[in-house]
C-alpha positions as CSV (number, residue, x, y, z in Angstrom):
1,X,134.2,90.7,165.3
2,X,135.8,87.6,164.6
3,X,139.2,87.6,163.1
4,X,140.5,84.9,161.0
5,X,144.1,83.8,160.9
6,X,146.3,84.5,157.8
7,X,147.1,81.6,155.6
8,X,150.1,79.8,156.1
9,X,153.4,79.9,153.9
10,X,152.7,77.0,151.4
11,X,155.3,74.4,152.4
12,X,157.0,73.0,149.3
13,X,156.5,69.0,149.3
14,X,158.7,66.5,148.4
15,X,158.3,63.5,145.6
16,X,160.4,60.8,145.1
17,X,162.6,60.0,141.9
18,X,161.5,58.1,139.2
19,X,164.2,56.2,138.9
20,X,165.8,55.0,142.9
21,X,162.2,56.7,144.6
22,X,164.8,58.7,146.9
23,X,162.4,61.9,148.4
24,X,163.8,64.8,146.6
25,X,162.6,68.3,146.0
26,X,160.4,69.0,142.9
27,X,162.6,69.6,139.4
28,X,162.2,69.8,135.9
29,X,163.2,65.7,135.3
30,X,161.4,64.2,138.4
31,X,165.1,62.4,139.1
32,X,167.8,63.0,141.4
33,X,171.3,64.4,140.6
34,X,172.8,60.7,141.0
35,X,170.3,58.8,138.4
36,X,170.0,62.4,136.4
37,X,174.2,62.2,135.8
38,X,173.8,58.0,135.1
39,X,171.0,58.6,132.8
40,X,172.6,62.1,130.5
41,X,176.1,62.3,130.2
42,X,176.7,65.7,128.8
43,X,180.1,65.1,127.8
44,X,179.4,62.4,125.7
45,X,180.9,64.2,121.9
46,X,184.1,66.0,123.5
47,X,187.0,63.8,122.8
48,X,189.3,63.1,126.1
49,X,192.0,62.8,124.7
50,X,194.0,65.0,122.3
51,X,197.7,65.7,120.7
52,X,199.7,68.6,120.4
53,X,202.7,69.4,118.5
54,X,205.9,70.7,120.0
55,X,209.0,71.8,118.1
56,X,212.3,70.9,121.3
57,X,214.4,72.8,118.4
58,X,212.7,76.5,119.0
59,X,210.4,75.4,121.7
60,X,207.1,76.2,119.9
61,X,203.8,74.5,120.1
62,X,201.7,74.1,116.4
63,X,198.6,76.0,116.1
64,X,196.8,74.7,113.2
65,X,197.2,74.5,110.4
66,X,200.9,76.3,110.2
67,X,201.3,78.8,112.9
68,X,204.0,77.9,115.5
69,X,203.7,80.2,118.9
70,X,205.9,80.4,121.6
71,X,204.0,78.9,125.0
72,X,205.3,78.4,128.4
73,X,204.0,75.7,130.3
74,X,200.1,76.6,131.8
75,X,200.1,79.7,130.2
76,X,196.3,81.4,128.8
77,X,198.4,80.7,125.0
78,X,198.6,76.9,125.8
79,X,195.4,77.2,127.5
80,X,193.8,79.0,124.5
81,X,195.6,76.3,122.2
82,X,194.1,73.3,123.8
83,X,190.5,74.3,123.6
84,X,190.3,75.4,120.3
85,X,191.6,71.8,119.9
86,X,188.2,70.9,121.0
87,X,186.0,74.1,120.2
88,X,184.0,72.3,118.0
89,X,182.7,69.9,120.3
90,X,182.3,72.4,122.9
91,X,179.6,74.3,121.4
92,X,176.7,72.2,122.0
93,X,178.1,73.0,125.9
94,X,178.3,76.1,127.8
95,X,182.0,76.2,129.3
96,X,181.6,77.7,132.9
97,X,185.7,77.2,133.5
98,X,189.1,75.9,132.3
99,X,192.5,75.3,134.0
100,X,195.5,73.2,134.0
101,X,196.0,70.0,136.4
102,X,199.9,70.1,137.2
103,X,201.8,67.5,135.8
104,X,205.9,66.5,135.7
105,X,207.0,68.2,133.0
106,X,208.9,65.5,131.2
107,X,206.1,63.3,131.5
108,X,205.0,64.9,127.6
109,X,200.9,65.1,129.0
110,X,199.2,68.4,129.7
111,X,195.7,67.8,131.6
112,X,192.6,70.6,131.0
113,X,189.9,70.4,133.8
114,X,186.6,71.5,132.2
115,X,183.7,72.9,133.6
116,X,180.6,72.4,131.3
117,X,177.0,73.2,131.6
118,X,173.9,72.1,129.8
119,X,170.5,71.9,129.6
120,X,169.0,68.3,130.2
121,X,165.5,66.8,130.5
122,X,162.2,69.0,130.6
123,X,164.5,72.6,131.1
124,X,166.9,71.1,134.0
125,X,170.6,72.6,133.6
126,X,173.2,69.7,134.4
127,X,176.6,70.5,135.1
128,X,179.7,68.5,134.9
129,X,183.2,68.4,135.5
130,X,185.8,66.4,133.5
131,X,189.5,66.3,132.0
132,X,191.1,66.5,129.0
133,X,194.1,65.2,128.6
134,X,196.8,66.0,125.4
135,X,199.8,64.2,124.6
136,X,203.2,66.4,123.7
137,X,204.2,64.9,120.5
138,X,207.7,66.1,118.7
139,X,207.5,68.0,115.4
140,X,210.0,69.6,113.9
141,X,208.9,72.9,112.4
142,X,209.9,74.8,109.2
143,X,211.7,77.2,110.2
144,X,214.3,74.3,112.1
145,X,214.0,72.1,109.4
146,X,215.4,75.1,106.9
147,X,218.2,75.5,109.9
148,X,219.3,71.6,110.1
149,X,219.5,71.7,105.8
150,X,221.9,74.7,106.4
151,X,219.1,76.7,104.1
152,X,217.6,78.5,106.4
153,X,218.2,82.2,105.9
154,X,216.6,84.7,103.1
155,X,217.9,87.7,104.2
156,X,221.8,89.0,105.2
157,X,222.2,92.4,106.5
158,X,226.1,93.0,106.2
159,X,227.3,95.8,108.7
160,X,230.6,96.8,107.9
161,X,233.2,100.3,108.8
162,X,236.2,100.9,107.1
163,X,238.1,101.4,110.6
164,X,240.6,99.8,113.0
165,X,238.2,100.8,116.2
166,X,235.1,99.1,116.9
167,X,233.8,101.9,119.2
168,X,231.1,101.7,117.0
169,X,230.6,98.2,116.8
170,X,230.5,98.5,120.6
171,X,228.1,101.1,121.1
172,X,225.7,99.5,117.7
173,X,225.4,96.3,120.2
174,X,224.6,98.2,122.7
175,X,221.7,99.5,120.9
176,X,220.7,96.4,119.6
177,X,220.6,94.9,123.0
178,X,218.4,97.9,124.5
179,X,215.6,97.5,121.3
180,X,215.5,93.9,121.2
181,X,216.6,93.5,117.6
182,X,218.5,90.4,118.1
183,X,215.7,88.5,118.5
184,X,214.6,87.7,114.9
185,X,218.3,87.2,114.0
186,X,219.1,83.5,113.1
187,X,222.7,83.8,113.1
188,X,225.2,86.3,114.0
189,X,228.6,86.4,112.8
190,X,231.7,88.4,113.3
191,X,234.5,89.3,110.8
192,X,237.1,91.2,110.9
193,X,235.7,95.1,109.7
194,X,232.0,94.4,110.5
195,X,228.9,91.8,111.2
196,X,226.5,89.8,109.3
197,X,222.6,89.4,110.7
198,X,221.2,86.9,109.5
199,X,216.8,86.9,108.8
200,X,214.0,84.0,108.2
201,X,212.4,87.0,106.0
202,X,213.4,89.9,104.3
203,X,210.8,91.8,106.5
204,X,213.1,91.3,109.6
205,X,216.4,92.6,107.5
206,X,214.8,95.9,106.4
207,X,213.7,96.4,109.6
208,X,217.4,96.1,110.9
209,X,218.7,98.6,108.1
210,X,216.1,101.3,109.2
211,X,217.1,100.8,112.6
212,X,220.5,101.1,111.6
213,X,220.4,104.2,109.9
214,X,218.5,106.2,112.7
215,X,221.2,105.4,115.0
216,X,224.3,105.9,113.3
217,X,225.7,107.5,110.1
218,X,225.6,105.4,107.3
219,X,224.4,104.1,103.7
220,X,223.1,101.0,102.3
221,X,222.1,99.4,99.4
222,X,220.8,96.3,98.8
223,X,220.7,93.3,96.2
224,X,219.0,89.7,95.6
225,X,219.8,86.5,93.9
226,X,216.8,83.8,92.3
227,X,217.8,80.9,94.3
228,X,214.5,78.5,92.6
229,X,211.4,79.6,90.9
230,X,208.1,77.9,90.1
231,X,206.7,78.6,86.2
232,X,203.7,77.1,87.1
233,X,202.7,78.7,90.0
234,X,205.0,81.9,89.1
235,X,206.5,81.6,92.9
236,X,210.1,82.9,93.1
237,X,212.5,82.3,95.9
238,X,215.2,84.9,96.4
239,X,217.9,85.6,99.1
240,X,218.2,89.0,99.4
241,X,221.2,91.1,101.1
242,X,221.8,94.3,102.6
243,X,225.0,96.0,102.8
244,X,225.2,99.0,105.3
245,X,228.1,101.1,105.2
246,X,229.1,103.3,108.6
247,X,231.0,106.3,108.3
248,X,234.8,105.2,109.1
249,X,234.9,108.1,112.1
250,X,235.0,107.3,115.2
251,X,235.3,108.9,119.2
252,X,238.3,110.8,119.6
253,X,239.6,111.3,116.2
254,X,241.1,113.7,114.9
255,X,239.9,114.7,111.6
256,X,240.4,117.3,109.2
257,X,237.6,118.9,107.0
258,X,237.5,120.1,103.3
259,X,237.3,123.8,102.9
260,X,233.6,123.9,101.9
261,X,232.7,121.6,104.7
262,X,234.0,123.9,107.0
263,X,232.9,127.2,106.0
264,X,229.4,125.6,105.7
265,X,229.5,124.6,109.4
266,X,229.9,128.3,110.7
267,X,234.3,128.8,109.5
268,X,235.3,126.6,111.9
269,X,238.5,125.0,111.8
270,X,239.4,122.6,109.4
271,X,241.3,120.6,112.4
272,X,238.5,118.9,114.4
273,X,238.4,116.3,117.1
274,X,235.2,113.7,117.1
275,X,233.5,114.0,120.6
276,X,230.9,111.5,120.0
277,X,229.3,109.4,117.2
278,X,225.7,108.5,117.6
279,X,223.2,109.5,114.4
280,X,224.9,112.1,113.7
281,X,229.0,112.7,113.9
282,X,229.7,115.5,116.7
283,X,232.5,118.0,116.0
284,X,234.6,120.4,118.1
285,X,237.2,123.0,116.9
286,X,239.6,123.0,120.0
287,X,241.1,126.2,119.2
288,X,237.0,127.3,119.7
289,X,234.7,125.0,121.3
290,X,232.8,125.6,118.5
291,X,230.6,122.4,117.9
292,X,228.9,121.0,115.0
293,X,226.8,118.1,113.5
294,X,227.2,116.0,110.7
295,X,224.7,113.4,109.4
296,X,225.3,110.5,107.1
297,X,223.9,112.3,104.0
298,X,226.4,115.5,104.7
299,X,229.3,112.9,105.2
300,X,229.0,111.3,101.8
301,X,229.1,114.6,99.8
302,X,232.3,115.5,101.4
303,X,233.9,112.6,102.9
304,X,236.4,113.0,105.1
305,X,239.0,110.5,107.2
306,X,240.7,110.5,110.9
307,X,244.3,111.4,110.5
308,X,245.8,109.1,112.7
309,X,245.5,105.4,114.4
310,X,245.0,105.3,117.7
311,X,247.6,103.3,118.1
312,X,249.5,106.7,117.5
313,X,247.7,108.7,120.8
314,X,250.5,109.5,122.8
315,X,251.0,110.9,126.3
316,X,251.7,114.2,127.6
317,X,252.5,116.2,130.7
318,X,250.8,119.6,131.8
319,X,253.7,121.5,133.0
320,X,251.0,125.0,132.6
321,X,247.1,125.6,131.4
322,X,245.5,128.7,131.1
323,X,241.9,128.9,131.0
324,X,240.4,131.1,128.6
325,X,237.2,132.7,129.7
326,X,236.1,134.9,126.4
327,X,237.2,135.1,123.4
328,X,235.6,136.4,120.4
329,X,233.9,134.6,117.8
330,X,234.2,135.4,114.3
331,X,232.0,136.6,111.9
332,X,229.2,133.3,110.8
333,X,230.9,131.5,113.6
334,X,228.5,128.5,115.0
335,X,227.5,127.9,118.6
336,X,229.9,126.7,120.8
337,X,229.8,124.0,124.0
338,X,229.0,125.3,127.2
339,X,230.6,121.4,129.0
340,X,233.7,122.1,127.3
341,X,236.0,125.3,129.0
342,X,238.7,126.1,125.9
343,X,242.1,126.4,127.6
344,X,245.8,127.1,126.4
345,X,248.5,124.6,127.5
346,X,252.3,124.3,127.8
347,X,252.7,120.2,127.4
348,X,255.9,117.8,127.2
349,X,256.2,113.9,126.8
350,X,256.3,112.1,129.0
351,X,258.9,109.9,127.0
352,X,260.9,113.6,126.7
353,X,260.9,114.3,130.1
354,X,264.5,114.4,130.1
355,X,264.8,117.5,127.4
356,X,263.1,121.0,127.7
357,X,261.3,121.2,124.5
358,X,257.8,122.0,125.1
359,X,254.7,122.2,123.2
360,X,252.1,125.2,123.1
361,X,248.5,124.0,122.0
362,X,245.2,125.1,122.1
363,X,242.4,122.7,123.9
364,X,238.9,122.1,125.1
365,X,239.7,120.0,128.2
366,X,240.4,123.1,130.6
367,X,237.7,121.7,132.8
368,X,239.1,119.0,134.0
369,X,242.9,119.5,133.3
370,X,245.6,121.2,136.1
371,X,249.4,121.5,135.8
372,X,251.0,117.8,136.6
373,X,248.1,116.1,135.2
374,X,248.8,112.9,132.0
375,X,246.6,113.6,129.0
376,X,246.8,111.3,125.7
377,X,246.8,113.5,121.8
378,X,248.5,113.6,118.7
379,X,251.6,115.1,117.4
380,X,251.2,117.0,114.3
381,X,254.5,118.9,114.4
382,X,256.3,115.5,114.3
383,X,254.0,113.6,112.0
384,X,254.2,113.0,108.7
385,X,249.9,113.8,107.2
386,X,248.7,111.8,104.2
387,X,246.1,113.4,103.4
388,X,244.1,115.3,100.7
389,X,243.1,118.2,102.8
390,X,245.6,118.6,105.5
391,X,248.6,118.6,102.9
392,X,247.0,121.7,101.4
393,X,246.1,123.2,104.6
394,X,248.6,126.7,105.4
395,X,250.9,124.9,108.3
396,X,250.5,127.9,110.5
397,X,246.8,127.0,110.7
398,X,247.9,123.2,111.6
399,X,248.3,123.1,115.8
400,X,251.7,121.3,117.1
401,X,249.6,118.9,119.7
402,X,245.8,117.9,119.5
403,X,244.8,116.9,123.1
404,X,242.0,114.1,123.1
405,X,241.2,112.9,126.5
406,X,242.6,112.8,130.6
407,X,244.9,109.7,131.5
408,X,243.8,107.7,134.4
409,X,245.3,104.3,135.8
410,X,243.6,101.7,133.2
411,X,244.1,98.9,135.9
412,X,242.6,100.7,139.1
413,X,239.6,101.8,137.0
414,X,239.4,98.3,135.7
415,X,239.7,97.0,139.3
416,X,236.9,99.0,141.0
417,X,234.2,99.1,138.1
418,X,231.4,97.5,139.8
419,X,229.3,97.2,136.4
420,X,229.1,95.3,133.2
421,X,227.7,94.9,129.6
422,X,225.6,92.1,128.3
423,X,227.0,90.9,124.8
424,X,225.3,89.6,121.6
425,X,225.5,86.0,120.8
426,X,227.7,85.3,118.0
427,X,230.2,83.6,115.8
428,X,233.4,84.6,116.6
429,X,236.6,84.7,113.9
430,X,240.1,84.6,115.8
431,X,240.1,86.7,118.4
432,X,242.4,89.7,117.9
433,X,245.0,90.7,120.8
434,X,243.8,94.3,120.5
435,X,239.7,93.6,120.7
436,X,240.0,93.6,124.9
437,X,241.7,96.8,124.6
438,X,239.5,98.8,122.5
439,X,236.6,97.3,124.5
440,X,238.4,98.6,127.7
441,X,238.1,102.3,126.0
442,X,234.8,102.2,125.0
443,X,233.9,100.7,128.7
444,X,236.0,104.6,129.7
445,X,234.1,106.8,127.0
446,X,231.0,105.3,128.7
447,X,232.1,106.2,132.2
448,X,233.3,109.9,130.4
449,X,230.4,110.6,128.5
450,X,226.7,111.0,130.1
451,X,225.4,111.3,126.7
452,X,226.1,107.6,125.0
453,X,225.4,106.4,129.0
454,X,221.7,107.4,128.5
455,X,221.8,105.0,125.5
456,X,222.8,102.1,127.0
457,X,221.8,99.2,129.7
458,X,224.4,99.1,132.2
459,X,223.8,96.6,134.8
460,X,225.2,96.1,138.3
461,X,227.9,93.4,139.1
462,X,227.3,92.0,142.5
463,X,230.6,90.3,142.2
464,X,232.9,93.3,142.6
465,X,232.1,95.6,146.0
466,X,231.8,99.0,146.2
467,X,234.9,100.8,147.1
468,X,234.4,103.9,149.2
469,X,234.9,107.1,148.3
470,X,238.2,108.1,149.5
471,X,240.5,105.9,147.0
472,X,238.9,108.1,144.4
473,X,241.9,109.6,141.9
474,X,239.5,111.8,140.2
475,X,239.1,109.7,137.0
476,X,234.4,109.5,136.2
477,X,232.8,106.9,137.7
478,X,228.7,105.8,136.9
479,X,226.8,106.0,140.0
480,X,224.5,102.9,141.5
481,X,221.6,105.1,140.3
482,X,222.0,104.8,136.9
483,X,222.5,101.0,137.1
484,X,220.1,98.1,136.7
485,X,219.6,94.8,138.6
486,X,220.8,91.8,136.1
487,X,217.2,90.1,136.5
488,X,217.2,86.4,135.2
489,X,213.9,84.1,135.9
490,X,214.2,81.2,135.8
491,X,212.8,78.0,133.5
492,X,211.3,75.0,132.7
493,X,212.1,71.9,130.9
494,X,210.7,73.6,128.3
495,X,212.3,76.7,128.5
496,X,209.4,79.0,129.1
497,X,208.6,80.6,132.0
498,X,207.2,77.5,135.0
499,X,204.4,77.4,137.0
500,X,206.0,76.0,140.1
501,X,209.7,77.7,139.7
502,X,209.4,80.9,138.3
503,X,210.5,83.5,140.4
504,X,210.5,87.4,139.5
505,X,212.5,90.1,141.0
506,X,210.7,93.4,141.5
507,X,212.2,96.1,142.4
508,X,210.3,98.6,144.2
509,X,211.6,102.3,145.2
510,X,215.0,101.0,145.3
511,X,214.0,98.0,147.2
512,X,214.2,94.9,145.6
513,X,211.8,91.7,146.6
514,X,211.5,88.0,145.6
515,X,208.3,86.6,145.3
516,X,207.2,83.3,144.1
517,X,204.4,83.7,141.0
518,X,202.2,81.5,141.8
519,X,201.6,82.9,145.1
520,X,201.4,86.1,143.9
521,X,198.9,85.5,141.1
522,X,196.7,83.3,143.1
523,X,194.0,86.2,143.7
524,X,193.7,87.1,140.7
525,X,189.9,87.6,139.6
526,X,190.2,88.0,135.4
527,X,193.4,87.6,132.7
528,X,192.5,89.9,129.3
529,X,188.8,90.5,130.9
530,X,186.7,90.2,133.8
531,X,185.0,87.0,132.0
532,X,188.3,85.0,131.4
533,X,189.8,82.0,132.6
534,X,191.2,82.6,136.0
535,X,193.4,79.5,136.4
536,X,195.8,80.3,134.0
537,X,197.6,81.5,137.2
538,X,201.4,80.7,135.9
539,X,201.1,83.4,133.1
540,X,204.4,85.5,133.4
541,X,203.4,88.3,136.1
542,X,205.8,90.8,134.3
543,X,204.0,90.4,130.6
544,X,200.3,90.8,132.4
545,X,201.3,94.1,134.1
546,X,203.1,95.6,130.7
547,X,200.0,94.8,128.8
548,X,197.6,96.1,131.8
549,X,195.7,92.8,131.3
550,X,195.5,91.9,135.3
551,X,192.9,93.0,137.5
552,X,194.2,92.9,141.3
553,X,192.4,92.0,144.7
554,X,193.6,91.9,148.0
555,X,194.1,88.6,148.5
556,X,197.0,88.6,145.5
557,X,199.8,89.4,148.3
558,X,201.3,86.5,150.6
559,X,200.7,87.1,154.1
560,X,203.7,88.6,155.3
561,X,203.1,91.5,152.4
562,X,200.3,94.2,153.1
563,X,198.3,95.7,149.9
564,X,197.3,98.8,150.0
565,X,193.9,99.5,148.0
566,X,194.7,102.0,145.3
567,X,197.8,101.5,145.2
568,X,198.5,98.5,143.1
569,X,197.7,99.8,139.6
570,X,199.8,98.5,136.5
571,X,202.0,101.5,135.2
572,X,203.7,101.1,131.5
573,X,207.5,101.4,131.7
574,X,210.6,100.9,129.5
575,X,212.1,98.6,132.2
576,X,210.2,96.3,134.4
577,X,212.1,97.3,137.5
578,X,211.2,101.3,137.2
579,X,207.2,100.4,138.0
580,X,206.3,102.0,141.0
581,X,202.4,101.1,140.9
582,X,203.3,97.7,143.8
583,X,203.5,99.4,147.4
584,X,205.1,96.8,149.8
585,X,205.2,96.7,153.9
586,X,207.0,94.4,155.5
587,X,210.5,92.6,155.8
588,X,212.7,93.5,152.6
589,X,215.2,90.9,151.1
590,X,218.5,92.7,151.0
């Protein structure tokens, strides 16, 4: 039997173009890629040249027709703003990719390299690459215009407290700072009993109010004046304000309660010391410990006021303290603090040192006092009380000496506190003698109290060292656990976040690295889904994680860092430096 051989593989001939008669393989137009580009130019329609607005006032680019958004330089916003610029012309293309071409950033040009595809001659699929480029012209928005014509807020939020302390004030700011309320304001300014916010919109004021009255005791009412109005098109125009009112208590005063107020707080003494103010105003009897709350709402039905200045806190010496273990509580009596130990004290002033008269009081610091030690409080046996309640109160139920807090050396805390505060921006009055001192005692009441510490962003100042442990006199100090890193990144010429010299901190299981964005971001595959642009590489790093909008690969770490597969998920956080989803190996900055 005679076997035949199997056919060969049909070999796939060449033909020449139509055009140059170069041999090429067979296609849809019979032409080579060189005479196929010459004869179809797919990009013929899309305009190469473009403008963009950009307010230097606020720093915002103009999305038409009157939106204005905040856009660092080669960011997927600007991106996403310069193609709609051209969507139109785009849709008779397919866009296979889009990216920024660096340029000087004072030069007032961004340049968009495009990637297009499109179906030519006879079915053939033609792709292209070109650049776009948009010129950076100056516009003044609306919002900055309203600012130059000194017109430019609609809402006033007036915070004021009828006190000589700004304890409050301090801690409010605080607040403010940790929430990020301070970023609609247009203007803050300081006066003397309180501070006016200043809104674009009357949205951004009531928002302030609310966040005012969750986080301290107070009352507001508000009010509005027709500034212009249109008859024809029945448009009104009206500045609106907002007057909130805090309760005028602060830390460590010494109040004194109306009968009824007391009795419905559990009998407690009408004689009460202020421990702490955040939403609500915390009491203590020091005769009991007993403790008790009083909101804003409670306050204003039966007002009450501190009975002295604390100008008027003066200093005494333990010559003997006797701690009380158990004492019975009365009949209806409320709950009492287990931080406090309730205590009974001999006392003399220091500026009486040189008589024996002696005072016997009652007080809740017998944790933390011992004979010799300096404590500040008021003296009601040599004071004269103006006040509604107090002057009807039986004087054997009035104590001698109200003790309010431990005296340490002001300047040696001062010295060695290796932390700070950031402050609001704002327009300052003249600045009163006294303001650095209270700020020094709300700086202590944060260092005393763990409770208003949880409130607050304390950050670490590298500037002042560490001193060691055995110059310690006793007097609270706030750990390096509890602090934060001051992070600042830095910026452009524009003031956004750079492509080239943005740098993040991160700060790792107590380890803190510096690495250079653009580096960093270089693997990544996808920015808000798998099919998005991927060279909008200079977007801010921090924002992407937050928003879990990143998708990681291995070749997103620089060399001398190892990834570790897994590990590098995106977890959401209150502070950027407490994500632990980044596992570094390798040589740590100190």
């Amino acid at each position: 039997m005679e076997y035949l051989p199997a056919p060969a593989a049909p070999v796939q001939g060449h033909i020449l173009c139509c055009q140059c008669g170069v041999p090429i393989p067979p296609n849809p137009a019979n032409m080579c890629v060189g005479c196929l580009r010459a004869q179809v130019d797919i990009t013929e329609g899309i305009p190469k040249q473009g403008t963009v607005h950009f307010c230097k006032q606020c720093e915002r680019y103009l999305q038409p027709p009157g939106t204005w958004i905040q856009c660092a330089l080669e960011s997927r916003e600007l991106l996403a703003l310069c193609l709609k610029k051209i969507k139109a012309s785009l849709s008779k293309v397919r866009l296979i990719d889009a990216g920024f071409i660096w340029t000087e950033p004072h030069s007032k040009r961004l340049k968009l390299k495009l990637t297009v595809q499109k179906e030519v001659i006879n079915g053939a699929v033609l792709q292209q690459v070109f650049v776009v480029e948009y010129i950076v012209q100056s516009q003044m928005c609306e919002d900055c215009h309203r600012i130059e014509a000194k017109d430019f807020w609609k809402a006033v939020v007036q915070v004021r407290q009828k006190t000589v302390h700004k304890k409050t004030f301090y801690y409010l700011e605080q607040l403010i700072l940790k929430h990020r309320l301070h970023q609609n304001t247009l203007r803050i300014k300081e006066i003397h009993d309180g501070l006016d916010f200043y809104y674009s919109s009357k949205q951004h004021a009531q928002k302030m109010v609310d966040f005012l009255q969750c986080t301290v005791p107070s009352r507001s009412k508000s009010s509005q004046r027709l500034i212009s109005h249109d008859i024809h098109s029945n448009v009104y125009n009206y500045k609106s304000t907002f007057s909130v009112e805090i309760v005028p208590i602060c830390k460590d005063n010494v109040v004194c309660l109306s009968p009824k107020l007391a009795q419905s707080l559990g009998n407690m003494s009408q004689i009460c010391v202020c421990i702490r103010v955040t939403s609500t105003i915390h009491l203590i009897d020091p005769r009991t410990l007993q403790i008790a709350e009083i909101d804003g709402n409670t306050y204003w039905r039966h007002p009450f006021n501190s009975l002295f200045h604390p100008k008027q806190l003066e200093e005494f010496i333990i010559m003997d303290i006797n701690r009380v273990h158990e004492k019975r509580k009365g009949a209806g009596a409320g709950a009492r603090s287990n931080k406090h130990t309730l205590a009974e004290a001999w006392v003399r002033k220091t500026s009486e040192l040189d008589t024996d008269h002696q005072y016997f009081c009652c007080t809740h610091l017998g944790h933390i006092l011992n004979p010799g030690d300096l404590v500040l409080g008021f003296d009601l046996a040599n004071c004269n009380l103006n006040d509604e309640f107090a002057n009807k109160m039986n004087p054997q139920h009035v104590p001698d000496v109200v003790l309010i807090k431990k005296s340490y050396d002001r300047s040696r805390r001062q010295r060695r506190r290796n932390w700070k505060l950031k402050e609001l921006e704002r327009d300052r009055e003249a600045t009163d003698t006294d303001d650095e001192r209270q700020y020094q005692d709300f700086l202590e009441d944060l260092e005393e109290d763990e409770t208003i510490r949880k409130n607050v962003n304390i950050y670490r100042n590298a500037d002042i060292p560490v001193e060691s442990d055995t110059d310690d006199d006793g007097a609270p100090r706030i750990s390096l656990a509890e602090m934060l890193e001051d992070l600042h990144i830095s910026q452009d010429a524009t003031g956004g976040e750079g492509a080239e010299m943005l740098t993040e901190f991160i700060s790792t299981q107590g380890r803190l690295f510096q690495l250079q964005l653009p580096e960093l971001v270089k693997g990544v595959v996808g920015i808000g889904n798998p099919g998005g642009f991927g060279n909008a590489s200079s977007s801010s790093l921090q924002d992407l994680i937050m928003e879990e909008r990143i998708f990681l690969s291995e070749s997103v770490f620089p060399p001398k860092y190892s990834w570790e597969p897994g590990k590098a998920k995106s977890e959401r956080g209150n502070e950027f430096q407490n994500l632990s989803g980044f596992q570094f190996h390798g040589k740590t900055k100190a």
